[in-house]
N, C-alpha and C positions, 0 to 999 in steps of 0.2 A: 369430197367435202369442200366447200366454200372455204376460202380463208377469211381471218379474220379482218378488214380495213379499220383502221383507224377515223373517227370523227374530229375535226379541230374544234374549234371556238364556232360562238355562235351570235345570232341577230334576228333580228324581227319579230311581227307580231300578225297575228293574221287581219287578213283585209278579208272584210264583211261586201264585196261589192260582187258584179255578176258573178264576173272573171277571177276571181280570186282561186288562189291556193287553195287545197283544204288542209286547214288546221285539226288533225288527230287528237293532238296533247295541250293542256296551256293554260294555266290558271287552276281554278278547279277543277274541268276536264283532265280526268286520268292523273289528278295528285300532281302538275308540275310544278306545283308553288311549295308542297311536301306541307300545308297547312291540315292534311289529314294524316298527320305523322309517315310512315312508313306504307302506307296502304297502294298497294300497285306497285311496289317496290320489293324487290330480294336482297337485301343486306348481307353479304358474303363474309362474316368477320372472325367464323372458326375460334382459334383462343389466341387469336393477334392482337398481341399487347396498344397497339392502335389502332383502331376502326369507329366505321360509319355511323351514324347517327344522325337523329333528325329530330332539332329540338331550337332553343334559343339563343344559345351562346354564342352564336357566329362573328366574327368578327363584324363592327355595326356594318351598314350599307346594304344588306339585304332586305326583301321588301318581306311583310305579312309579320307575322308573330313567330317564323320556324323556317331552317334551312336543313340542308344536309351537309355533314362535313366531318371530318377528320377529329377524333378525342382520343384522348389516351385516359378518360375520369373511368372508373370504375364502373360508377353508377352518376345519376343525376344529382345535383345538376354536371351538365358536360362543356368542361372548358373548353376552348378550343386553341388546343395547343397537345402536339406529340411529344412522344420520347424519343428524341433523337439517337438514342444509343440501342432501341431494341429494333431491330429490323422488321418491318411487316410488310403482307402484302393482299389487301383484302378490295372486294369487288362491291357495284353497286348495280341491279342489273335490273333493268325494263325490258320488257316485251311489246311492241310498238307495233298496230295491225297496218296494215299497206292494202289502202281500197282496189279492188280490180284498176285495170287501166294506169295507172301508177305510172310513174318511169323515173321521177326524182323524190328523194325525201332528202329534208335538211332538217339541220335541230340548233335550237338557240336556246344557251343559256346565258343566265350570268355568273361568272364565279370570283374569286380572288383566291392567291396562293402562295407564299414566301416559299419554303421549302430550302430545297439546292437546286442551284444548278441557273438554268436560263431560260427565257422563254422561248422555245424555237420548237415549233410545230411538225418540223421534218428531220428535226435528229436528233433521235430518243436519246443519246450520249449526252445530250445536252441535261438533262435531268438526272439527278439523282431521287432526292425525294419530292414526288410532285407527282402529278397526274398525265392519265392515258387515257383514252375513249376507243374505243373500238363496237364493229358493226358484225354479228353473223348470223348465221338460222339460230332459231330459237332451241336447238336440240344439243347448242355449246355447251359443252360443262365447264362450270364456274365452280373452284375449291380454292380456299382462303389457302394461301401459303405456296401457292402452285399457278404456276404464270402458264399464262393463253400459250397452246400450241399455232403453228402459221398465219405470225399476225406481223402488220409492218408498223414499228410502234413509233405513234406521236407523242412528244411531252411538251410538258408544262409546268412553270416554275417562274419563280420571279416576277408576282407581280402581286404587292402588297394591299392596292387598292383593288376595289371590284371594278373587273373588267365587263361590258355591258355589249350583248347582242353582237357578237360575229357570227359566220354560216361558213360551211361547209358543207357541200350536198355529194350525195350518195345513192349511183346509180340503183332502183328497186326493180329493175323490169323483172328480175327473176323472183322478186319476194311478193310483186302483186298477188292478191288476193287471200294471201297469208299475211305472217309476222316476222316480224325481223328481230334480233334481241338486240340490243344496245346493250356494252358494259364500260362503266367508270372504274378504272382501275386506280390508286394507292398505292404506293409503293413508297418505302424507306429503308435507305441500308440502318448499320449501326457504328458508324465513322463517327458521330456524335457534334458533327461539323453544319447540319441545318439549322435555318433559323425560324423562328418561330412569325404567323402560323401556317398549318398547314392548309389542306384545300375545304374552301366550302363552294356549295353551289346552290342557287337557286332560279326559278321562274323558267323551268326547263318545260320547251315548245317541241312539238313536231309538227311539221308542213309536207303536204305530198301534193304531186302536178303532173299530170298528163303531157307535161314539155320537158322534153331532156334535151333540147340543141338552143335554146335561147337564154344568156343568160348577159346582163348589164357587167360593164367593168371599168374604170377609172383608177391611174396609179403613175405614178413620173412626172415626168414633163407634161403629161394631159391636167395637170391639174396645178391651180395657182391657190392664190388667196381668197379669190375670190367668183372663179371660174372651175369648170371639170370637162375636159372634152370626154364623152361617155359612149364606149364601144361594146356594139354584141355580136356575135355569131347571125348570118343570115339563115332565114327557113323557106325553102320552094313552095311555092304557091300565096306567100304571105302577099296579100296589097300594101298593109303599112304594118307597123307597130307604136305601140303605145308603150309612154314610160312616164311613171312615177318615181319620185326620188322625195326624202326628208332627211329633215336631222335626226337622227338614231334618239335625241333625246322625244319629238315631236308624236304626238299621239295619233293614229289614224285619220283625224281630222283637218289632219293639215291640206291646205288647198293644195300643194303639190301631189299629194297623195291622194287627195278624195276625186282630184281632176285629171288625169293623167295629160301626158303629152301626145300629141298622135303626130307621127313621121310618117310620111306618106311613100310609096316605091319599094318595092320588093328587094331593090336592090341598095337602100339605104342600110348604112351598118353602124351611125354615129349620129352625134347632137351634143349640143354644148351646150350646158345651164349657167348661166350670168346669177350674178345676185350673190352668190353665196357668201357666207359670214366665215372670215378667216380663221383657223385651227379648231375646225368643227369637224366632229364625225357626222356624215351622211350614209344612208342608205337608199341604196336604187335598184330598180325592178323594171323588166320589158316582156311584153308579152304581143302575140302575133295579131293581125285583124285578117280576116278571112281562110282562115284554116279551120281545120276538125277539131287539133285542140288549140283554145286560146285561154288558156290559161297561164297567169304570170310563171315565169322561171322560179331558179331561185335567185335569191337577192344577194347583192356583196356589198360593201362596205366601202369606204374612201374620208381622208382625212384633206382638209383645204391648207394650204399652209399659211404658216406664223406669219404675222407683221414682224416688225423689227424688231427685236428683245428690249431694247431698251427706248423710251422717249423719253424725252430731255426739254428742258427750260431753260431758258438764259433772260437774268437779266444784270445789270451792270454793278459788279462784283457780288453775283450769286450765280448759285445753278440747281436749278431742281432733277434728278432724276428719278422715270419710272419706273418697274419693271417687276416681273417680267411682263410684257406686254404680246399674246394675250395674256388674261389669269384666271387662274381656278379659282385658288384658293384665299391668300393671301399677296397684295398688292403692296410694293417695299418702294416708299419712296424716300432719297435721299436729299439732304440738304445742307449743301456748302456754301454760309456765307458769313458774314462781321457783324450782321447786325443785331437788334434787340431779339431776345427767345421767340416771340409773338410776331415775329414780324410777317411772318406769311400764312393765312387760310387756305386751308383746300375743301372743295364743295365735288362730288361727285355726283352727276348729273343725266338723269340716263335718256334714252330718245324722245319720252316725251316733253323733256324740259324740266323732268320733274328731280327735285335735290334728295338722293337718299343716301347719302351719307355728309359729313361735315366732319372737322376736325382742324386743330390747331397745329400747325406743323413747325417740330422744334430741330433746332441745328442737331445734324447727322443722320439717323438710321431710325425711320418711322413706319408702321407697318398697322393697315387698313383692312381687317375680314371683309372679303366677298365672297363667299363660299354661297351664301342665301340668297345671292341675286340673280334675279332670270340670266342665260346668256343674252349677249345683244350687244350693241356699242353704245358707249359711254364717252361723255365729255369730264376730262379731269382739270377743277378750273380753280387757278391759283390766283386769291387775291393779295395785293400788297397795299393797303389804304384804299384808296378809289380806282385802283388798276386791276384789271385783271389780265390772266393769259390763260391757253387751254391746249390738253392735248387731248387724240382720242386713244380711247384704249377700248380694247375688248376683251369683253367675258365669256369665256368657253367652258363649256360641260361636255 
C-alpha cells in the first residue's frame, strides 16, 4: 500500500497556450471554487463538534459567493470560527483523475488560517490546530475522528490573512491513467489555547505534465529587489528552454507569460529577469524545446525584496516619515515639527502622474488607506506653500 504524502500550499492558474499544463480541476471544472456547494466533494465530519462546510461565512477574501472551511454552528448560517475546547478531527476528500502519460501533478489553492501553532510545512509539531493535506490511491479510508495510517504529516497554522497560490508537486507516474485521492485534514486538540479562525480554503486547482525533471527556482541571494537569478534542472536532448514568469497577482495575459523567454543550449540551466517591482510575489515556469514532452513543469514561487522600511524627508526644523515602505495596506506617515497644523500637504501620485489620493498632514501620527490601489510605484509628494519634495514608495500585493 502507497503511503500517504503530504501536499503544501499552492499557486497558479492554468495556461491556455500549446505547451501548457493540463489543468484537471479549477474554477467551475470539478467544484474548485466549491460555488456548487459540496458537489465532487466527501465532507468526513462523523459527530465532530467542528467540521467542514461550504457555504458563506468565511472569513472576507475569498473569491465567488462560497468557500469551504471549518464551523462549529450547528446548522446555518455557519460562522466561522471553532470550539477550541472540543477536540476534532475531520476530512475533506477529492478524487482527482491523472491523464495517461502524467508524471507531475500540483494543486493551488488559496486558504487562511489562525488556529495554534505556526506555519511550517515540514514539521507537523509545529501545528496544533490547523491543517494537513495529503495525497494516496483512492481506496484510502477516511473516518472522521481517526487519523491517516503512513502518512508524513505537513501543517498549517498561523496565517490570518489569505494566503494566495503556492505549489507543491507530487510525483503521478504510478497514479497515471487512474485517480489519486487528495485529503484536507482538520485537526484540534481541546487545550482551549487556539485563536480564532480556523481554516478556510478556496479556488482549488489541479495541473498534470508529462515533465517530472524540469522545474524553475529562485530563493537567497539569487534574488534582489528588483532582479531574480532563475535556476532549473537540465533535460538531455533539450535545444533550449523557454520561461515564463508573472506577479502571482497578474492574469494569464501578462506579456511575461503569454511570451515566454526562450534560452537557447542544452546545457543552459539559468537567466536573470531585470525589471521586477520590489516585495512582489512572482511565479515562474520552464519548459524544454525539442523534446517528446515539452510541456511546462511545475511552477514555484519567489518573493523580490523590500526597499528600506522607512523613507524619510527633511526639511529645516522638520521631518516627515514613511512607512512602512513597501505597503499593503495602510501607509503611516509621521510628522515632526513647530509649525502651523496645515503646514504641510501630501499628494500621492502614481506612475502615470496621475494624484489619487491628497490630504492634509498634521503634526505627529497620520495614516493613509491603500489597500484599493493597483500595486506599482508611487510618488509621495510633500508640499509646503510653493515647495515641494518627494519620495518613492511602493505598493505591493
Amino acid at each position: 500500500m502507497r503511503k500517504h504524502y503530504p501536499l503544501a500550499a499552492a499557486l497558479l492558474a492554468a495556461s491556455l497556450s500549446l505547451h501548457a499544463q493540463t489543468q484537471i480541476i479549477g474554477g467551475s471544472t470539478g467544484n474548485g471554487d466549491f460555488e456548487a456547494g459540496s458537489t465532487g466533494w466527501t465532507l468526513v465530519n462523523g459527530n465532530q463538534p467542528n467540521k467542514w462546510v461550504v457555504s458563506s461565512g468565511a472569513a472576507a477574501g475569498f473569491g465567488g459567493a462560497q468557500s469551504l472551511y471549518i464551523s462549529s454552528s450547528p446548522a446555518a448560517p455557519y460562522q466561522h470560527q471553532y470550539n477550541t475546547s472540543a477536540r476534532s478531527l475531520v476530512y475533506a476528500v477529492i478524487d482527482v483523475p491523472v491523464p495517461a502519460g502524467s508524471k507531475m501533478l500540483w494543486m493551488t489553492y488559496d486558504a487562511t488560517n489562525v488556529g495554534e501553532g505556526t506555519f511550517d510545512p515540514y514539521n507537523s509539531g509545529a501545528v496544533t490546530d490547523g491543517l494537513r493535506i495529503y495525497h494516496g490511491p483512492t481506496s484510502t479510508p477516511v473516518v472522521a475522528g481517526q487519523y491517516l495510517n503512513g502518512f508524513i504529516p505537513h501543517g498549517f497554522a498561523a496565517q490570518p490573512t489569505w494566503v494566495r497560490k503556492r505549489v507543491y508537486p507530487v510525483d503521478v507516474t504510478s497514479y497515471a491513467g487512474s485517480s489519486i485521492r487528495i485529503i484536507f485534514e482538520w485537526e484540534n486538540d481541546n487545550n482551549g489555547a487556539g485563536s480564532q479562525h480556523p481554516v478556510a480554503i478556496d479556488n482549488v486547482e489541479f495541473f498534470t505534465s508529462c515533465q517530472n525533471a524540469t522545474s524553475a527556482s529562485a530563493s537567497g541571494s539569487n534574488v534582489t529587489t528588483t532582479t531574480a537569478s532563475v535556476g532549473w534542472n537540465t533535460v538531455p536532448g533539450a535545444t533550449a528552454y523557454q520561461l515564463r514568469y508573472r506577479k502571482v497577482s497578474d492574469p494569464e495575459t501578462a506579456a511575461t507569460w503569454a511570451a515566454p523567454l526562450t534560452i537557447n543550449g542544452n546545457s543552459s540551466y539559468y537567466t536573470v529577469l531585470t525589471g521586477l517591482e520590489p516585495g512582489t510575489d512572482y511565479q515562474v515556469q520552464v519548459r524544454t524545446v525539442g523534446t517528446a514532452c515539452n510541456e511546462y513543469g511545475w511552477p514555484s514561487t519567489f518573493r523580490t525584496q523590500v526597499i528600506t522600511a522607512t523613507s524619510e524627508l527633511r526639511w529645516e526644523g522638520a521631518t516627515v516619515r514613511f512607512y512602512p515602505n513597501p505597503v499593503r495596506d495602510v501607509l503611516t506617515v509621521d510628522v515632526a515639527h513647530a509649525g502651523a497644523p496645515g503646514r504641510f500637504r501630501l499628494a500621492l501620485v502614481d506612475g502615470q502622474g496621475k494624484t489619487v489620493r491628497t490630504s492634509v498632514l498634521r503634526p505627529g501620527r497620520n495614516e493613509m488607506a491603500v489597500s484599493d490601489l493597483p500595486a506599482g510605484l508611487y510618488h509621495a509628494v510633500v508640499y509646503e506653500g510653493g515647495k515641494a519634495r518627494s519620495v518613492r514608495l511602493v505598493v505591493a500585493r
